[in-house]
Biopython code that builds the backbone (N, CA, C, O; Angstrom):
import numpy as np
from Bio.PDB.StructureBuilder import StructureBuilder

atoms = [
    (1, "UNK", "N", (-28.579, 21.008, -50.536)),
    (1, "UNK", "CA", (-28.965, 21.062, -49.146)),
    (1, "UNK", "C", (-29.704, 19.793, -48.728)),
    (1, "UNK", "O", (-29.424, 19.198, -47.687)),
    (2, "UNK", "N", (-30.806, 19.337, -49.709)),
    (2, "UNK", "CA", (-31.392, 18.023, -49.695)),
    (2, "UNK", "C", (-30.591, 16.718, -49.008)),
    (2, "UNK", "O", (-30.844, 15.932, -48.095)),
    (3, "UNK", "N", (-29.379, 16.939, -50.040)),
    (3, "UNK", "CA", (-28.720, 15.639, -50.280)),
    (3, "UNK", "C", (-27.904, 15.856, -49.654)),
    (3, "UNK", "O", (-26.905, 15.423, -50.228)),
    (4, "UNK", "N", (-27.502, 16.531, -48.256)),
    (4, "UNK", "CA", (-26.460, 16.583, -47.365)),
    (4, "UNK", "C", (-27.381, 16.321, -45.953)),
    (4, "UNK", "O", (-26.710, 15.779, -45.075)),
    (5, "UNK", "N", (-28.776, 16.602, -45.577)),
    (5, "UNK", "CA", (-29.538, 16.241, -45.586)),
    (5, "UNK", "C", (-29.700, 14.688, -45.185)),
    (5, "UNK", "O", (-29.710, 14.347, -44.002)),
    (6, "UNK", "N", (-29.845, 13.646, -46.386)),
    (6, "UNK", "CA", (-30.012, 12.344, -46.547)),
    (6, "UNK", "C", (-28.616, 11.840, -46.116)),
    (6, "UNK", "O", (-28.567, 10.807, -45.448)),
    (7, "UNK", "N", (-27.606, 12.416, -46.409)),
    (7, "UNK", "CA", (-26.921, 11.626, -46.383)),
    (7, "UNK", "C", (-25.925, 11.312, -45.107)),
    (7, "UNK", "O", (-25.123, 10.414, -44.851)),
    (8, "UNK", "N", (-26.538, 12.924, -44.198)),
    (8, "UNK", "CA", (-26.785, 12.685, -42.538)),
    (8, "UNK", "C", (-27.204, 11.343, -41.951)),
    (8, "UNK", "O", (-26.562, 10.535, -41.280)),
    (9, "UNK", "N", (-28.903, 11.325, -42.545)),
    (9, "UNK", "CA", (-29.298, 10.692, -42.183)),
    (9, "UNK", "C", (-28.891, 9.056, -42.589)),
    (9, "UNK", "O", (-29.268, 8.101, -41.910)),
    (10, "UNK", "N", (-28.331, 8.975, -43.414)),
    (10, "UNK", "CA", (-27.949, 7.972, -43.503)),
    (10, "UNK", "C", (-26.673, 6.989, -43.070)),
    (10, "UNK", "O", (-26.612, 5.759, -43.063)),
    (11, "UNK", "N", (-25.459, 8.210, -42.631)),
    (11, "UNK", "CA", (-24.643, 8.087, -41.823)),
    (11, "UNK", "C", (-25.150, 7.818, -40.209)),
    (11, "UNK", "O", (-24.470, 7.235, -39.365)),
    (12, "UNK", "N", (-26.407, 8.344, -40.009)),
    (12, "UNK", "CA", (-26.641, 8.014, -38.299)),
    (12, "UNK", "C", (-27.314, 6.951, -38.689)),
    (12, "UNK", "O", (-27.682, 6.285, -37.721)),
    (13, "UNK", "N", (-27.655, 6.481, -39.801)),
    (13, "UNK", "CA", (-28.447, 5.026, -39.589)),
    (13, "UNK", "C", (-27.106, 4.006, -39.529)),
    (13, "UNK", "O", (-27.096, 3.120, -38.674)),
    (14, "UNK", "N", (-26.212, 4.122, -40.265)),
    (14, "UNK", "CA", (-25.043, 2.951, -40.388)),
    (14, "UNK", "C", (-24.778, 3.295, -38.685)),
    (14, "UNK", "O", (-24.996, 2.470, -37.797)),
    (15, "UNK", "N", (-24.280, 4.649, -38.464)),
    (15, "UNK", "CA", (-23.445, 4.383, -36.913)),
    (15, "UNK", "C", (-24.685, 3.803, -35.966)),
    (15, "UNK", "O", (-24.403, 2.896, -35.183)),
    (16, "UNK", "N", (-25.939, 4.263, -36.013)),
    (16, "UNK", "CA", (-26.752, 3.563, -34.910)),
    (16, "UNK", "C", (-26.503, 1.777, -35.059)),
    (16, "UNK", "O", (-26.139, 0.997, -34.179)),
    (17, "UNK", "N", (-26.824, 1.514, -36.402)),
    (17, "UNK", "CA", (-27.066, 0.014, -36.749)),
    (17, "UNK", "C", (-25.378, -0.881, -36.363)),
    (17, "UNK", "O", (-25.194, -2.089, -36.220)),
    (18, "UNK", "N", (-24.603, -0.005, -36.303)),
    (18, "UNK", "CA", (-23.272, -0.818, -36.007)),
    (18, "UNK", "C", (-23.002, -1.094, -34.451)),
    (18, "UNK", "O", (-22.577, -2.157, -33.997)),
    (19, "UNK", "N", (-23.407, 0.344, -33.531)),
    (19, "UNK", "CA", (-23.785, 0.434, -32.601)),
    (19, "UNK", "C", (-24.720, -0.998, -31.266)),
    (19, "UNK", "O", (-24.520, -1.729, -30.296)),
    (20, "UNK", "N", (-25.646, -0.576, -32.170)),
    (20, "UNK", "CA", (-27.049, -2.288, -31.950)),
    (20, "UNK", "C", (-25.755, -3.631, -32.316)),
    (20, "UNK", "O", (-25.202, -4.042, -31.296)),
    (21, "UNK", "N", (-25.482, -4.011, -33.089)),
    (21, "UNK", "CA", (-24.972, -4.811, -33.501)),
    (21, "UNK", "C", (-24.131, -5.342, -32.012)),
    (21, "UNK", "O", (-24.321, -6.341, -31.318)),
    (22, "UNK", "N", (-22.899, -3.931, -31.847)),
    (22, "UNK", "CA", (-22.306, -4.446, -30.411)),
    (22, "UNK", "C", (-22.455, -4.986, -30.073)),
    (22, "UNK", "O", (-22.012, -6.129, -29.968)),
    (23, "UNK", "N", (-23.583, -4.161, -29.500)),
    (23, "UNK", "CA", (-24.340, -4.480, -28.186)),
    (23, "UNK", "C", (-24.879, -5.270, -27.932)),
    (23, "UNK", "O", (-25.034, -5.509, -26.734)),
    (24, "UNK", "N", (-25.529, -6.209, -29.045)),
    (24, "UNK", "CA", (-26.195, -7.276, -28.881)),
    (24, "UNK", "C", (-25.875, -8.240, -28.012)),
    (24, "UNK", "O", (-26.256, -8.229, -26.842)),
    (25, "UNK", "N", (-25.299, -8.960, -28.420)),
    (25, "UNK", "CA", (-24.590, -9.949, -27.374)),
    (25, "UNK", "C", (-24.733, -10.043, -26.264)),
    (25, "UNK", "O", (-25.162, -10.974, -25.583)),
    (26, "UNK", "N", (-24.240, -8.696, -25.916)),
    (26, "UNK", "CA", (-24.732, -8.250, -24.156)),
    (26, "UNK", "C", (-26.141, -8.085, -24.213)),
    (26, "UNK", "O", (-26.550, -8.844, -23.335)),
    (27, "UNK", "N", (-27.082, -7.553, -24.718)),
    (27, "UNK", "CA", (-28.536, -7.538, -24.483)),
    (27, "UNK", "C", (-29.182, -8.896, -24.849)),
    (27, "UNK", "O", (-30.258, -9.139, -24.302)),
    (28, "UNK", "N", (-28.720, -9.724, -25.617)),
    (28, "UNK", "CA", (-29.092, -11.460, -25.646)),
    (28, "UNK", "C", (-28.933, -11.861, -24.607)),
    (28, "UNK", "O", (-29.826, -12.181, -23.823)),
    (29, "UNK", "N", (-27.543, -11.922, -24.390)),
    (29, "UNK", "CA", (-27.032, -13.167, -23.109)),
    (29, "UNK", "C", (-27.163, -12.222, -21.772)),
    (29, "UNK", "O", (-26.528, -12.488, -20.751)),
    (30, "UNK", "N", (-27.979, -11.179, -21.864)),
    (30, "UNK", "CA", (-27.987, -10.630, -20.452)),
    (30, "UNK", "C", (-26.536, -10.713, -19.602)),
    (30, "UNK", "O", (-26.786, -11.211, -18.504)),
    (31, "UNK", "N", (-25.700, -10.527, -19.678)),
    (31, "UNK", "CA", (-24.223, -10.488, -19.551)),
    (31, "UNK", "C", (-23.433, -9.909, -19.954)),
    (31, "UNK", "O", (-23.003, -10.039, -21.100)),
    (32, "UNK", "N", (-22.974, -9.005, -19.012)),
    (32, "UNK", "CA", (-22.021, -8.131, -19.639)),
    (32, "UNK", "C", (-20.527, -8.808, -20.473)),
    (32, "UNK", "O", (-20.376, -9.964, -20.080)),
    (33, "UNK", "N", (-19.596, -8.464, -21.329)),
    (33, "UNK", "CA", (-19.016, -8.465, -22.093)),
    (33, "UNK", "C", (-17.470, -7.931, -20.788)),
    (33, "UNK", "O", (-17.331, -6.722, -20.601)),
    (34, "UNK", "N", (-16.625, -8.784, -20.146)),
    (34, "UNK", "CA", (-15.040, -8.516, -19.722)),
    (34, "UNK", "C", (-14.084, -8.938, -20.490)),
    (34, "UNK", "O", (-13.520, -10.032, -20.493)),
    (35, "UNK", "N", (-13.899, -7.859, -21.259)),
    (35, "UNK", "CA", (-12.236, -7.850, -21.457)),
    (35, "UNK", "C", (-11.196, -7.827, -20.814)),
    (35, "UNK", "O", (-11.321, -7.534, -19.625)),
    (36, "UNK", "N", (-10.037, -8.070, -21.247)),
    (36, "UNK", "CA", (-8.968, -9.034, -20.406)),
    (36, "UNK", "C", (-8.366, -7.532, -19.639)),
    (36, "UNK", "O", (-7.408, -7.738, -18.893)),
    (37, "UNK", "N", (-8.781, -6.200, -19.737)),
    (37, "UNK", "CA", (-8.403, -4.995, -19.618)),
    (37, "UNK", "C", (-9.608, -4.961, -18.037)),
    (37, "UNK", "O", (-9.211, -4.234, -17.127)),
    (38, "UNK", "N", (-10.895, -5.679, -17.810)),
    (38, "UNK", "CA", (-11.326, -5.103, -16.925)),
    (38, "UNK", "C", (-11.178, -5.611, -15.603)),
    (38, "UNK", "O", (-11.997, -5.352, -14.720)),
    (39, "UNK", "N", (-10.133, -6.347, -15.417)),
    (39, "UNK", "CA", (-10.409, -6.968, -13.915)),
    (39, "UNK", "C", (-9.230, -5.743, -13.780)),
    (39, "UNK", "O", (-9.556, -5.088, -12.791)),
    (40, "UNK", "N", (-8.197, -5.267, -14.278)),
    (40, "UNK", "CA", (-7.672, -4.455, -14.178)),
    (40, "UNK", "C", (-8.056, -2.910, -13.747)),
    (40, "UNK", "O", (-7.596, -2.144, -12.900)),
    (41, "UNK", "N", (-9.191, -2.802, -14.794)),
    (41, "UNK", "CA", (-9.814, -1.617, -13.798)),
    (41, "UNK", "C", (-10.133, -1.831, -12.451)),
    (41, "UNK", "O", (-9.784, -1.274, -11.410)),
    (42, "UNK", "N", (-11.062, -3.000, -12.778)),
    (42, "UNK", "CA", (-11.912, -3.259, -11.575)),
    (42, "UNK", "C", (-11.331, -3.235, -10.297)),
    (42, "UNK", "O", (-11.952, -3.160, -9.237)),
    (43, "UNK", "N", (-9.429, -3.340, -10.524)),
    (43, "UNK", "CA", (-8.821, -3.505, -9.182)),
    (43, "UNK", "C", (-8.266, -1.900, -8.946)),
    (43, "UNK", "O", (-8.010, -1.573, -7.787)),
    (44, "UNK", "N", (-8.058, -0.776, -10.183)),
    (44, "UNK", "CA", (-7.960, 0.407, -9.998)),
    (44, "UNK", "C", (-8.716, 1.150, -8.744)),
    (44, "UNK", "O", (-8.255, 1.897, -7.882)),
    (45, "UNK", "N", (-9.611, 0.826, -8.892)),
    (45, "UNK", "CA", (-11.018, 1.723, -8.271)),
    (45, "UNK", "C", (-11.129, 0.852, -6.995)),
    (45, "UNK", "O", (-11.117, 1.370, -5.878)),
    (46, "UNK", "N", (-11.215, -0.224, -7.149)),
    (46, "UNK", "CA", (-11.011, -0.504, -5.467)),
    (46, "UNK", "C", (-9.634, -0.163, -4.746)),
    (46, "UNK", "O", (-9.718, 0.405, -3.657)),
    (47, "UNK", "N", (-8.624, -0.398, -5.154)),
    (47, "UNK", "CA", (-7.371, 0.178, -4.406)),
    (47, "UNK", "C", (-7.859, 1.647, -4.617)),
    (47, "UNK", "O", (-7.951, 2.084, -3.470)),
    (48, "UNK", "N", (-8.158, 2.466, -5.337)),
    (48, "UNK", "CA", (-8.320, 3.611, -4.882)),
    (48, "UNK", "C", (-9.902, 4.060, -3.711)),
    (48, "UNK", "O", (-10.166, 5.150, -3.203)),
    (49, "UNK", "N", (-10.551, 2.945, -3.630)),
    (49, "UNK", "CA", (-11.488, 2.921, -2.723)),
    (49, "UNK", "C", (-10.651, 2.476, -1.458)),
    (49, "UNK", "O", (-10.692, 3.271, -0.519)),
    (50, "UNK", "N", (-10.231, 1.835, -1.360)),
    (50, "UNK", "CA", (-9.447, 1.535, 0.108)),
    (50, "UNK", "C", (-8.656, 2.495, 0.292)),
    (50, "UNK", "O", (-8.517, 2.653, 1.505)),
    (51, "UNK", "N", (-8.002, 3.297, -0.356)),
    (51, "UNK", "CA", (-6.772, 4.812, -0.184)),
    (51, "UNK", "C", (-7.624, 5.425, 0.445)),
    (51, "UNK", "O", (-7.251, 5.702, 1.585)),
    (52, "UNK", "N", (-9.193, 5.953, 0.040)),
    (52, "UNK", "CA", (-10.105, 6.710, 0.689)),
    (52, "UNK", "C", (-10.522, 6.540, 2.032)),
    (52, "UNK", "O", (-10.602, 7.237, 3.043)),
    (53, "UNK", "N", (-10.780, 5.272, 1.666)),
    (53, "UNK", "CA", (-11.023, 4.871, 3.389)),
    (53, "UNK", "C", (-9.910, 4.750, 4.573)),
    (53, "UNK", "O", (-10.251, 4.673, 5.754)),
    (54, "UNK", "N", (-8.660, 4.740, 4.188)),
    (54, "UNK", "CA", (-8.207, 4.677, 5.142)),
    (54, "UNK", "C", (-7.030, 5.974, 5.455)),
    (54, "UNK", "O", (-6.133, 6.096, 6.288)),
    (55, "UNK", "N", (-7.434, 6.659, 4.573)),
    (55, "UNK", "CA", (-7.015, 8.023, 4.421)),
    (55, "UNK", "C", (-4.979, 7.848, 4.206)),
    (55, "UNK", "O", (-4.044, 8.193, 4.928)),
    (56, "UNK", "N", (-5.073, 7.004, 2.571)),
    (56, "UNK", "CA", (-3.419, 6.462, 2.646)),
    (56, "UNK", "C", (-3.432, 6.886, 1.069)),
    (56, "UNK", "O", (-3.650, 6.147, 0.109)),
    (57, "UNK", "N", (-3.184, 8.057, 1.070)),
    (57, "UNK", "CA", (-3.326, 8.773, -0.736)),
    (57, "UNK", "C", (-2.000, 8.102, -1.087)),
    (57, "UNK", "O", (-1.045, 8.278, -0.331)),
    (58, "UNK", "N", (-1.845, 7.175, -2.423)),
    (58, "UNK", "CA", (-0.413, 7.078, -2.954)),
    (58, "UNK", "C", (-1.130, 6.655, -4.387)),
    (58, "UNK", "O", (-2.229, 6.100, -4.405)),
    (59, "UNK", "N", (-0.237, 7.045, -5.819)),
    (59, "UNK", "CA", (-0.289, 6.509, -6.988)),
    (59, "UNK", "C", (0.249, 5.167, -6.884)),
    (59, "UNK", "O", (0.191, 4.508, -7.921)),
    (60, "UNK", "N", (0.727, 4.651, -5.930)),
    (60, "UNK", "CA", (1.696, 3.340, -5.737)),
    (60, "UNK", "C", (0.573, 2.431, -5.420)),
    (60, "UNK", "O", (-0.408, 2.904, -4.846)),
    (61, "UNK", "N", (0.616, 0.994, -5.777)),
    (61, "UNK", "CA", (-0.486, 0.215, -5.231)),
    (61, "UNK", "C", (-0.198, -0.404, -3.696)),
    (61, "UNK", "O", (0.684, -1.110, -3.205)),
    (62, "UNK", "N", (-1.523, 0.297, -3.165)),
    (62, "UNK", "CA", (-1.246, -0.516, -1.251)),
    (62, "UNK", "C", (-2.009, -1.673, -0.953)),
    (62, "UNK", "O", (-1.662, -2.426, -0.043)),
    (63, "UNK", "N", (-2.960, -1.867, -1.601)),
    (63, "UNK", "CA", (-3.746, -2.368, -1.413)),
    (63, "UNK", "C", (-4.323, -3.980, -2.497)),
    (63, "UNK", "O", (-4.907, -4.980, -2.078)),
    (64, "UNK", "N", (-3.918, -3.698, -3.775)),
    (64, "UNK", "CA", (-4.488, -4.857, -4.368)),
    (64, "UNK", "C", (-2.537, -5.375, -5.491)),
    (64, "UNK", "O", (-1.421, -5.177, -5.011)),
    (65, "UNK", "N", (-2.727, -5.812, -6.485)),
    (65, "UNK", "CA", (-1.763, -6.279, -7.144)),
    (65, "UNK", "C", (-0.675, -6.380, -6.779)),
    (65, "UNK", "O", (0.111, -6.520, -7.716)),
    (66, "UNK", "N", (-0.194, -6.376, -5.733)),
    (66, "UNK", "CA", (1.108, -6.660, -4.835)),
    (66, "UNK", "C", (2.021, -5.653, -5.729)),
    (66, "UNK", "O", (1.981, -4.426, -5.632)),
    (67, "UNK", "N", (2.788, -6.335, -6.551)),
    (67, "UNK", "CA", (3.763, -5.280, -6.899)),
    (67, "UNK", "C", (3.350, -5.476, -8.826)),
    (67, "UNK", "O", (4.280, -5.190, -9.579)),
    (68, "UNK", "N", (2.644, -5.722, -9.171)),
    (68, "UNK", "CA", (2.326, -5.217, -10.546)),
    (68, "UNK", "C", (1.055, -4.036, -10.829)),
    (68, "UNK", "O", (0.042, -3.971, -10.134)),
    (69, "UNK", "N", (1.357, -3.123, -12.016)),
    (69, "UNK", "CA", (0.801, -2.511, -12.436)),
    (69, "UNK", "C", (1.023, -0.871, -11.702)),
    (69, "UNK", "O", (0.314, 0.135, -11.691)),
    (70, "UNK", "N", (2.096, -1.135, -11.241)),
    (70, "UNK", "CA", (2.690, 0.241, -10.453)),
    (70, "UNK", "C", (2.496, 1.655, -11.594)),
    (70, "UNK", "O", (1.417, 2.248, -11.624)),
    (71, "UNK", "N", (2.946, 1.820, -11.940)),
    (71, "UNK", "CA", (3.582, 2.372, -13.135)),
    (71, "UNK", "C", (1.946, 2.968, -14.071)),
    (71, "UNK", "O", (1.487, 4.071, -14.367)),
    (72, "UNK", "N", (1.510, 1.543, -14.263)),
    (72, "UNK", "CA", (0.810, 1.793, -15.377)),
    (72, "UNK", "C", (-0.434, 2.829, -14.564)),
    (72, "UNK", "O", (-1.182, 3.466, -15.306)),
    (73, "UNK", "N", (-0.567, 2.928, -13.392)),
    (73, "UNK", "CA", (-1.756, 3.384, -12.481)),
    (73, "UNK", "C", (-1.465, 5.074, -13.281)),
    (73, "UNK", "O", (-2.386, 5.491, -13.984)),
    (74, "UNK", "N", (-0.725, 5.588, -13.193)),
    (74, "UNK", "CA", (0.062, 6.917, -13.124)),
    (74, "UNK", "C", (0.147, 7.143, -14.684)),
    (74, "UNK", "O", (0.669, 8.204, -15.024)),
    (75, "UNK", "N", (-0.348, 6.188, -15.808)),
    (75, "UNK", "CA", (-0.380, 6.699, -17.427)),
    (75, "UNK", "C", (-2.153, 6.747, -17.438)),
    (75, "UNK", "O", (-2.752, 7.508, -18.198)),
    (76, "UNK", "N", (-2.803, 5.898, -16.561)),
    (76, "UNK", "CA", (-4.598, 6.256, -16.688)),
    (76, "UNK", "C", (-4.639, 6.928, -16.284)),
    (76, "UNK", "O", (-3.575, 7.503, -16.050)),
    (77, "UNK", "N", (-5.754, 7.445, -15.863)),
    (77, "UNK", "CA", (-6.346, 8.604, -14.951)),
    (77, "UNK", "C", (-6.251, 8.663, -13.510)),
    (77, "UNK", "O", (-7.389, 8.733, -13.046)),
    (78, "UNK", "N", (-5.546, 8.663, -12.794)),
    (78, "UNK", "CA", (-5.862, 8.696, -11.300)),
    (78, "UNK", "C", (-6.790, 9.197, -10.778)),
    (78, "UNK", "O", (-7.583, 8.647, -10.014)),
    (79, "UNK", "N", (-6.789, 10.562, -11.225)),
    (79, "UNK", "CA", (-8.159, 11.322, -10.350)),
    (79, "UNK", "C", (-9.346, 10.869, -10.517)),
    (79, "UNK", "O", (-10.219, 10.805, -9.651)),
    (80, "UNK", "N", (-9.426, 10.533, -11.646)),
    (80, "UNK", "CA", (-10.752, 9.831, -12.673)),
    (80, "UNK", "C", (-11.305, 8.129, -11.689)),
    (80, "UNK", "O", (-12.400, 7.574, -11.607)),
    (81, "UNK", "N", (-10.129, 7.834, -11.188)),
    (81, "UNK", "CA", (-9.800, 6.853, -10.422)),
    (81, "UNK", "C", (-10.472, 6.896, -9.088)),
    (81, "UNK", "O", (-11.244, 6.089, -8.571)),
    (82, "UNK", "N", (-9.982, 8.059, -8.644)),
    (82, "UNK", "CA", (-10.363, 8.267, -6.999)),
    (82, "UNK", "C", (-11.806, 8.482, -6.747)),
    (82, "UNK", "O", (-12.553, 8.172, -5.819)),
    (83, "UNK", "N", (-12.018, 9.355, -8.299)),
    (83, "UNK", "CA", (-13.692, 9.831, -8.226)),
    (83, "UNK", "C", (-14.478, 8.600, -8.165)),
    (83, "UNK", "O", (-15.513, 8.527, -7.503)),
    (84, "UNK", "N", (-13.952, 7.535, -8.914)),
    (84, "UNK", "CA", (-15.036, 6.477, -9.262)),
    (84, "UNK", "C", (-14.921, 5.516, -7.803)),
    (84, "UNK", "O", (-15.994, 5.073, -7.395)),
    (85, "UNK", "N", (-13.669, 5.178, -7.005)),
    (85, "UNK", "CA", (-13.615, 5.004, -5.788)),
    (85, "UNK", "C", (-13.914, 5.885, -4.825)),
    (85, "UNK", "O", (-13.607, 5.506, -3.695)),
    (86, "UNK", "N", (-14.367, 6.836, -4.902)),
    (86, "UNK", "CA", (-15.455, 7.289, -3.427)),
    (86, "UNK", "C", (-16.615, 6.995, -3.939)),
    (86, "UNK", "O", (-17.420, 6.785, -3.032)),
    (87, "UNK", "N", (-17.338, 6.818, -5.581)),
    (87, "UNK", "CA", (-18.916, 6.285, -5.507)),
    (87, "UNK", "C", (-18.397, 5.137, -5.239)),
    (87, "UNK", "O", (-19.319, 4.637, -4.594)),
    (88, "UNK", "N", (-17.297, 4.088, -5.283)),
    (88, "UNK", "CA", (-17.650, 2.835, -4.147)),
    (88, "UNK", "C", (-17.893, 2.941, -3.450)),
    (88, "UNK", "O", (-19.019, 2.517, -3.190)),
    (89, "UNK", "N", (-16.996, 3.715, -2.237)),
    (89, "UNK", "CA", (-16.948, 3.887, -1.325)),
    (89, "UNK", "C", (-18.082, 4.244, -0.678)),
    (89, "UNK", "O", (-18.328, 3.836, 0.458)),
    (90, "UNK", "N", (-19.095, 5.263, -1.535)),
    (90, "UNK", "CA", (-20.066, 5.485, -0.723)),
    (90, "UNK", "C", (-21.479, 4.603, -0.896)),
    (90, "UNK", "O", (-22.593, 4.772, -0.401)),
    (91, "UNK", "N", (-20.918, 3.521, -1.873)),
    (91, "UNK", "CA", (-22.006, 2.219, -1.856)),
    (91, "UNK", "C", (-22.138, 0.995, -0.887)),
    (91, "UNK", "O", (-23.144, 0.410, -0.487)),
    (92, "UNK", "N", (-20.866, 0.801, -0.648)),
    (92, "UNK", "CA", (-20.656, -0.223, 0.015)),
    (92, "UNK", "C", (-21.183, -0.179, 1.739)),
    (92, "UNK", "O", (-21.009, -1.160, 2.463)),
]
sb = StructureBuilder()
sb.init_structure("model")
sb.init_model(0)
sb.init_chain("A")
sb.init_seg("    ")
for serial, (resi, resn, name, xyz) in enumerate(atoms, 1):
    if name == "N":
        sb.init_residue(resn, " ", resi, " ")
    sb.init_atom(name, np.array(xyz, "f"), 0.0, 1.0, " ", f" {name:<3s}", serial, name[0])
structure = sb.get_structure()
């Protein structure tokens, strides 16, 4: 029981300490960390912030990437999408 125990604890010390490690970088250079994956989001959630606002619901893009990334909108999350474009929406 001891030694299942320790060896908990010693598994949350490796995952915390790998964890820190990440992160570092970003907590040094005060700068977040974009991967070549986030301007891509970043344009998800605003085209789905502009659908909201102008009351033009489509999985199709109206608003940002002209005609790329059609497709791929409809394998992420959409709804997950829309949610995070109305907290734009209601920041801006």
């Amino acid at each position: 029981m001891v030694g299942n125990r320790r060896q908990a604890s010693r598994a949350w010390i490796i995952i915390l300490s790998i964890a820190v490690l990440t992160i570092l970088p970003i907590i040094l250079n005060q700068v977040g960390v974009l991967g070549v994956d986030s301007y891509f989001q970043y344009n998800r959630i605003y085209e789905a912030e502009m659908q909201i606002r102008h009351g033009n619901f489509s999985f199709l893009n109206l608003y940002s990437f002209q005609q790329a990334g059609r497709i791929v909108n409809q394998v992420y999350s959409p709804l997950l999408t829309f949610l995070f474009g109305a907290i734009l929406l209601g920041t801006v």
